[in-house]
C-alpha positions in Angstrom: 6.4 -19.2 -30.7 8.1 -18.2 -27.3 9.3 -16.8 -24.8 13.2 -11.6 -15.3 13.0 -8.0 -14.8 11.8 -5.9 -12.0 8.5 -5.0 -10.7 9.4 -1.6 -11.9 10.4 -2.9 -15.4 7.3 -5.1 -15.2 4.9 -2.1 -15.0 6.8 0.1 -17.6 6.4 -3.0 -20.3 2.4 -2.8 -19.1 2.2 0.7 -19.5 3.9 0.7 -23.0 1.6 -2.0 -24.7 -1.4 0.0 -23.3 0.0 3.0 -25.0 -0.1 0.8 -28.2 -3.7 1.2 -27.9 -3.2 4.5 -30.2 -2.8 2.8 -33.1 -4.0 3.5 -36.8 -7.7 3.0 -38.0 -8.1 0.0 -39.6 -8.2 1.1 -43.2 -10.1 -0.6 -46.5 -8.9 -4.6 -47.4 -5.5 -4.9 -48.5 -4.5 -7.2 -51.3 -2.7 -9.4 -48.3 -6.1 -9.8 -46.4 -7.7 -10.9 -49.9 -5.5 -13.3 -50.8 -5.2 -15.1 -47.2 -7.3 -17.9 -45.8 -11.0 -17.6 -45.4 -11.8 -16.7 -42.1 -9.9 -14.1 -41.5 -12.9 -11.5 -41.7 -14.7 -10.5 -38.5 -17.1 -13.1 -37.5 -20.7 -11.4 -37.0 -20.8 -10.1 -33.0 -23.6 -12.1 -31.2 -26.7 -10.2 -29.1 -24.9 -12.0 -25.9 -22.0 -14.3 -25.1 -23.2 -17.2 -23.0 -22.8 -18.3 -19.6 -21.1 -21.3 -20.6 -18.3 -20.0 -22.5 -15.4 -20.3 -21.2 -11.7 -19.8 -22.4 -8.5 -21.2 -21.7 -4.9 -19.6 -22.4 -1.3 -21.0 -22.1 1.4 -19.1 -22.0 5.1 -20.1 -22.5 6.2 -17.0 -19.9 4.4 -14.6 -17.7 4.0 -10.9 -17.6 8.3 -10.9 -17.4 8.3 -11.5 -21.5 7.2 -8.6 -24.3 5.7 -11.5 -25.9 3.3 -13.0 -23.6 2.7 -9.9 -22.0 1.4 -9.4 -25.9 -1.1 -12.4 -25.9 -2.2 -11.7 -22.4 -3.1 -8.1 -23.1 -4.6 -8.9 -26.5 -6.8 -11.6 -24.7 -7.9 -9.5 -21.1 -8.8 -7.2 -24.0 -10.8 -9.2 -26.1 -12.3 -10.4 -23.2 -13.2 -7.0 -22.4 -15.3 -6.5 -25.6 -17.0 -9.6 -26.1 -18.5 -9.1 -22.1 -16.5 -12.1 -20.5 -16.7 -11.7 -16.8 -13.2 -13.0 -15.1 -14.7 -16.5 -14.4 -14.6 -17.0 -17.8 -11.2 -17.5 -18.6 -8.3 -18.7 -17.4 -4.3 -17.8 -17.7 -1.9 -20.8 -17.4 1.5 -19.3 -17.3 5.4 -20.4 -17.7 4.3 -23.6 -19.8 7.3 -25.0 -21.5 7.2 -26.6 -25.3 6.9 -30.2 -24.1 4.5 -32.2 -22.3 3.3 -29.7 -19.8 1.7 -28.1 -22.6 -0.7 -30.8 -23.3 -1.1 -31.6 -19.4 -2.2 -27.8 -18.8 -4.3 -28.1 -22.5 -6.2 -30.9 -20.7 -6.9 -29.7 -17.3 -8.2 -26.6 -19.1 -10.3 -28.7 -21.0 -11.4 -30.7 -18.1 -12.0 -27.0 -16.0 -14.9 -26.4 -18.6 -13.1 -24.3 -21.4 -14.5 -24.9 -24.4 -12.0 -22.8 -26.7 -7.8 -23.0 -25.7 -5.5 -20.7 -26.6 -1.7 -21.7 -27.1 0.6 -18.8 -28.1 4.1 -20.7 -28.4 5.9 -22.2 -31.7 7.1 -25.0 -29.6 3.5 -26.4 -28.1 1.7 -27.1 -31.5 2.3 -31.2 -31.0 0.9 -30.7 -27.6 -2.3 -28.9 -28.6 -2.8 -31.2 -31.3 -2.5 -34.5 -29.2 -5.3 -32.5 -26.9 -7.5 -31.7 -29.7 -7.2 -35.5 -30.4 -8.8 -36.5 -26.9 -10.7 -33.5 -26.7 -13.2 -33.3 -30.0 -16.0 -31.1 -28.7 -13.2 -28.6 -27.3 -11.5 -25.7 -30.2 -7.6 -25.6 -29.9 -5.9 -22.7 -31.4 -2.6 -22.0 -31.7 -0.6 -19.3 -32.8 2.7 -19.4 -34.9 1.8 -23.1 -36.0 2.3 -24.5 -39.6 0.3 -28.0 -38.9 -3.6 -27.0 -38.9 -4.3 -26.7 -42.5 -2.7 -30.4 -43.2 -3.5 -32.0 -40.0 -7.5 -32.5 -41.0 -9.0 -31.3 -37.6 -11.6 -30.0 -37.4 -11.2 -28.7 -33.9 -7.4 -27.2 -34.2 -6.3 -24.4 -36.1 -3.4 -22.2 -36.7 -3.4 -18.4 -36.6 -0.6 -15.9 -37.4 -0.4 -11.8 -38.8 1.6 -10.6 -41.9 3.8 -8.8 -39.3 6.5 -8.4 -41.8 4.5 -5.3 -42.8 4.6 -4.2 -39.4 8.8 -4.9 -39.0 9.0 -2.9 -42.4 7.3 0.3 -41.3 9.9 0.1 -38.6 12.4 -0.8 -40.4 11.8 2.7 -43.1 11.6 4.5 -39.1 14.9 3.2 -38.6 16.6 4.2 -42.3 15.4 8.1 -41.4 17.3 7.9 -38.4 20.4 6.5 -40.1 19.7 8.9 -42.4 19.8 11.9 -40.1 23.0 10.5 -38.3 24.7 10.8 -41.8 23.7 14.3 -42.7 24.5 14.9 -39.0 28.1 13.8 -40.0 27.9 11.3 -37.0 29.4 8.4 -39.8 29.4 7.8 -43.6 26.7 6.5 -45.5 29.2 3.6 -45.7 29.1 3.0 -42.6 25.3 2.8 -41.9 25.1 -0.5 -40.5 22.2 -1.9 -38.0 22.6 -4.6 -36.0 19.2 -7.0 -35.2 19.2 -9.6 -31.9 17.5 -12.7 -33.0 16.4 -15.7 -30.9 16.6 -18.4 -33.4 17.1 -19.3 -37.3 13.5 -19.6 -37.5 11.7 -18.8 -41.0 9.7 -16.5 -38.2 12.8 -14.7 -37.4 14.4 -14.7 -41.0 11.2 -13.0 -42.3 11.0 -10.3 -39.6 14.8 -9.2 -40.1 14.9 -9.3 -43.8 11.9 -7.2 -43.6 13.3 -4.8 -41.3 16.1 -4.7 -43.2 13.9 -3.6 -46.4 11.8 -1.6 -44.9 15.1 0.4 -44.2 17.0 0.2 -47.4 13.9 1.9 -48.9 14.9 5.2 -47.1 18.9 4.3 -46.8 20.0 2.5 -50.0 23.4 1.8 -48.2 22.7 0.2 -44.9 24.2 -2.8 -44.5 22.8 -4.9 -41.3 24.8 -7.8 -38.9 22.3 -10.6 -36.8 23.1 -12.5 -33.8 21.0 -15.2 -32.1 20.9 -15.7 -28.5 19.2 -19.5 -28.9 16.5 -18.5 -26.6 13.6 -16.9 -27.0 13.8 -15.0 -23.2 16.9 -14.4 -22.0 17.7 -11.1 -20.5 21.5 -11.6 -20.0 22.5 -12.9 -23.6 19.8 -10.2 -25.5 21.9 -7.6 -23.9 25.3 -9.5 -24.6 24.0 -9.8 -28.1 23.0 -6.2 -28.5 26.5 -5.0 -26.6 28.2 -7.2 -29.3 26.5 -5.7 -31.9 27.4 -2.1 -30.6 31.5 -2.8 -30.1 30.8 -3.7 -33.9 29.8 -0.2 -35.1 26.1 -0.9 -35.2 24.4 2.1 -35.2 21.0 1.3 -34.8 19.5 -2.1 -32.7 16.5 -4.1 -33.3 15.4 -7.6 -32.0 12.9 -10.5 -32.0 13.3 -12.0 -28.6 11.6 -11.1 -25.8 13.2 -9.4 -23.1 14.1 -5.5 -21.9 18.0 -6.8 -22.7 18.3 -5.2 -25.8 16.6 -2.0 -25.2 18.4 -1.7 -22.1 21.6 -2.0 -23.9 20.9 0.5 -26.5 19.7 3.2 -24.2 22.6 2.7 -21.3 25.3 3.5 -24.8 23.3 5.6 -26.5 21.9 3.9 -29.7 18.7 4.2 -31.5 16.7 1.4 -30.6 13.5 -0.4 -32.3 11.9 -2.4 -30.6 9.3 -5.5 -30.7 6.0 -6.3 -28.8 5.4 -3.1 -27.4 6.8 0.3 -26.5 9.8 0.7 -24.5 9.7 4.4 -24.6 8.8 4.7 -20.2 12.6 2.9 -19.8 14.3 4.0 -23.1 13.3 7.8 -23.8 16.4 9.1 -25.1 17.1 6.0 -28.0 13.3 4.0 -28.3 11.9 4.8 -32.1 8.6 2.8 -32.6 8.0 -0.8 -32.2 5.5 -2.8 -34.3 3.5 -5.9 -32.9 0.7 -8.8 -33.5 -3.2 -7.3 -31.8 -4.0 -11.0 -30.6 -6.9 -9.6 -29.6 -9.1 -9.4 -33.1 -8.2 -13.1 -33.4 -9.9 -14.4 -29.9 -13.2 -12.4 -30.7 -12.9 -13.7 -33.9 -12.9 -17.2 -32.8 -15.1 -16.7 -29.8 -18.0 -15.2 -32.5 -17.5 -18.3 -35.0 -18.0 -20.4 -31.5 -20.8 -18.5 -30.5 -22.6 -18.3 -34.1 -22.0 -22.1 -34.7 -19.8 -21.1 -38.0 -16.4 -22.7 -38.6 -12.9 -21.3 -37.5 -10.6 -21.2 -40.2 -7.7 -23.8 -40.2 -5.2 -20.7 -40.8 -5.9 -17.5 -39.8 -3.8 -14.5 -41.3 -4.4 -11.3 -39.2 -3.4 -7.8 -41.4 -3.3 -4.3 -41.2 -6.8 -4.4 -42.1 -7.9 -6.2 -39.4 -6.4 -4.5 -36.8 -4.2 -7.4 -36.3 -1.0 -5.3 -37.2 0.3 -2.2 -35.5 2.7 0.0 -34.6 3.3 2.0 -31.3 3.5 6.2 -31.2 6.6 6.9 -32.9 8.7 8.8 -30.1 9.4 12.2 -31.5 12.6 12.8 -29.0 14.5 10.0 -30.4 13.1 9.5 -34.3 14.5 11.5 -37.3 12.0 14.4 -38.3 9.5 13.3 -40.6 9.4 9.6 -39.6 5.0 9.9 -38.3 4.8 11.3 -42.0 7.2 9.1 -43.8 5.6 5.8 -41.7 1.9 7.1 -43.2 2.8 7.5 -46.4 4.5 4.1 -46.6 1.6 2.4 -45.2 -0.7 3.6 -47.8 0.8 2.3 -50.5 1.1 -1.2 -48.8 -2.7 -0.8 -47.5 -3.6 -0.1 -51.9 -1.4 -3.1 -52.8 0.9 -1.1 -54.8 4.0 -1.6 -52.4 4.9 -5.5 -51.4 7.1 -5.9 -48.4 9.2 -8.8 -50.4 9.5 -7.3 -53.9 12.0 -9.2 -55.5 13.5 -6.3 -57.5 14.8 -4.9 -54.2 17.2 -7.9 -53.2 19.3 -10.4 -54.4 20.3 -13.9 -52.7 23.7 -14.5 -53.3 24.1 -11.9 -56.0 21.5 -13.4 -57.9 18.1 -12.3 -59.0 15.2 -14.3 -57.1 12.5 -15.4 -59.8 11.6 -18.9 -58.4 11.4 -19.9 -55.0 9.5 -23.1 -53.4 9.1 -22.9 -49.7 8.1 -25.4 -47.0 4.6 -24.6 -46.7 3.0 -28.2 -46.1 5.3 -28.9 -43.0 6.7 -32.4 -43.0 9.8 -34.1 -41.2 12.1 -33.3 -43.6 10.9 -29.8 -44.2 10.6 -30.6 -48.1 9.7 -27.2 -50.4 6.6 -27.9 -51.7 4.7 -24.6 -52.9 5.9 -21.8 -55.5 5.7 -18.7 -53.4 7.6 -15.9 -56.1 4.6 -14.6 -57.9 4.0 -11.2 -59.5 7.6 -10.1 -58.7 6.9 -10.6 -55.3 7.9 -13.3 -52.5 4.2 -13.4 -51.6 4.2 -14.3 -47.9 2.3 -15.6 -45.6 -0.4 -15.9 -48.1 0.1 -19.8 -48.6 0.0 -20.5 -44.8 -0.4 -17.8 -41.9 3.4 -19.1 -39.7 6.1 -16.8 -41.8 8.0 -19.3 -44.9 10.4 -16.6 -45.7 13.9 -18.4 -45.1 16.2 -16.9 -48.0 19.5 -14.9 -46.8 19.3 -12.0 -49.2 22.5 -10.0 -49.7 23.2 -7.1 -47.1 22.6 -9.4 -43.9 25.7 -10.8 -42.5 24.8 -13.7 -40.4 27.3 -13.8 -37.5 26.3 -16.7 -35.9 23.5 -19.6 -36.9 24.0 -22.4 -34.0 20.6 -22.0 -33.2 
């Protein structure tokens, strides 16, 4: 769904997301990975890939954006393992959400690629109107909502329960507020985060409530404020956003949007700072915590296996911790509270074992109520009509029911400060 800074700023993004490469061991199944659609195990490795395979990948931004800088690591490295020389894909780059997308989907196509990669909300229509004309050619697209309706057989939808991801970081960034208090740096009254958000996307919405979870679980009293900037890469008005945020008493800044603006922000005044997409530590030493982020990567070998073995891609891919598909960056010890690498394992296991859920629904109330019903727009139409029960168990089980994110509530805590976009 997305998404200019200097060369220098460039190559210290690059460097952070290869330092992401440290991340945990995939551990046994989670309850997530059972319950999501089939397909999301490995597909069986082939002796060989081809000559004739050939991949395609569109991009909303270049290297400039956290984001696609994401996908296009994820894919150079998946590339890497499944023994794809450099002839054998290609990178289309600063593709807008419109009709570009399905112009560059078709001269891919047309160029040989046989599987195309899409990585922005914004150009599913696009890749489905190519997978129309283009039958014999796989289109996947990830953050998408259409592919298990639409009946294709040749376009499908891929995502990752992230939201387990955003609240790991979120219980890193509860210790720190919790090690400001006892510091005596501000009351436990005052423990109040602030979160830079592109857009009132259920995406978005799910990855700040999370966040905001993840850190009441450590911090029962932090409180948190979002703005949106209404873009999913814009340098100027993430660091407005994050400023604005600060001059509010924020103690603590996270994002989803793209850019170094918020980071940049946080370490120039001196506040803790989690990031998205990749580590900022190289540029932020003094205030970056951890970040969490999608591996793309297990998803394209995926794919390029079922293509390879003749077996079908799943209409709607749901990447976990399981599969690799979720991680978090080296927690930077300068800046964290002491105990967070323990605190962060611990957490983990018990979502790994099913015994924690991200979106239990005795942890939060909308609108001072109890949640106990909730139907969410799973089976996207025009009118984006609720159509599926998704409380079950005492849990808000998402991204179960369709890999793109449904979570839209506004749970009490989260004051909303703008929603124009």
């Amino acid at each position: 769904m997305k998404k200019i800074l200097s060369l220098a700023l460039v190559l210290v993004m690059v460097l952070g997301l290869v330092a992401c490469g440290s991340k945990t061991e995939a551990p046994a199944a989670t309850e997530a990975a059972a319950q999501t659609p089939a397909g999301t195990e490995a597909a069986a490795a082939p002796e060989a890939a081809p000559a004739d395979v050939k991949l395609g990948f569109i991009f909303l931004h270049d290297e400039n954006s956290t984001y696609d800088l994401n996908f296009m690591n994820g894919a150079k490295e998946a590339c890497a393992a499944l023994g794809l020389s450099e002839d054998q894909y290609i990178f289309r780059t600063n593709i807008p959400e419109g009709q570009e997308c399905y112009d560059a989907a078709c001269e891919l196509a047309d160029a040989g690629c046989n599987i195309i990669f899409a990585d922005s909300f914004g150009h599913e229509d696009y890749m489905i109107q190519a997978a129309q004309e283009f039958p014999d050619v796989q289109f996947c697209h990830a953050t998408g909502t259409k592919a298990h309706t639409q009946g294709l057989s040749n376009y499908h939808n891929a995502f990752a329960a992230i939201y387990e991801g955003r609240y790991l970081a979120g219980v890193a960034a509860g210790m720190k507020l919790n090690e400001m208090i006892e510091a005596g740096e501000f009351t436990a009254e005052e423990a109040k985060m602030g979160y830079v958000g592109a857009f009132t996307y259920a995406e978005v919405v799910s990855g700040y409530t999370s966040f905001y979870l993840g850190a009441k679980s450590v911090c029962p009293s932090v409180t948190m404020e979002v703005t949106f900037t209404g873009s999913w890469y814009d340098e100027t008005a993430e660091k407005e956003g994050a400023n604005k945020l600060i001059a509010n008493g924020c103690k603590l800044i996270s994002q989803h949007a793209d850019s170094m603006g918020a980071p940049t922000a946080c370490e120039t005044a001196g506040v803790p700072n989690v990031s998205y997409n990749g580590s900022t530590v190289a540029a932020c030493p003094n205030t970056f915590i951890v970040s969490s982020r999608i591996n793309w990567a297990p998803y394209y070998e995926y794919v390029v296996n079922c293509v390879l073995n003749g077996e079908a891609i799943a209409a709607d891919w749901t990447g976990t911790i399981a599969t690799g598909s979720v991680v978090l960056t080296d927690v930077n010890e300068q800046a964290a509270a002491a105990g967070t690498v323990e605190k962060i394992a611990e957490v983990k296991a018990s979502l790994e074992a099913g015994e924690l859920h991200v979106f239990d629904v005795s942890t939060f109330t909308v609108g001072g109520e109890a949640l106990n019903s909730y139907l969410a727009d799973v089976d996207t139409d025009p009118a984006y009509t609720p159509d599926t029960e998704v409380v079950e168990n005492g849990y808000f089980n998402e991204s179960a029911k369709r890999s793109a994110p449904y979570f839209d509530l506004q749970i009490d805590g989260i004051n909303l400060l703008d929603t124009a976009f």
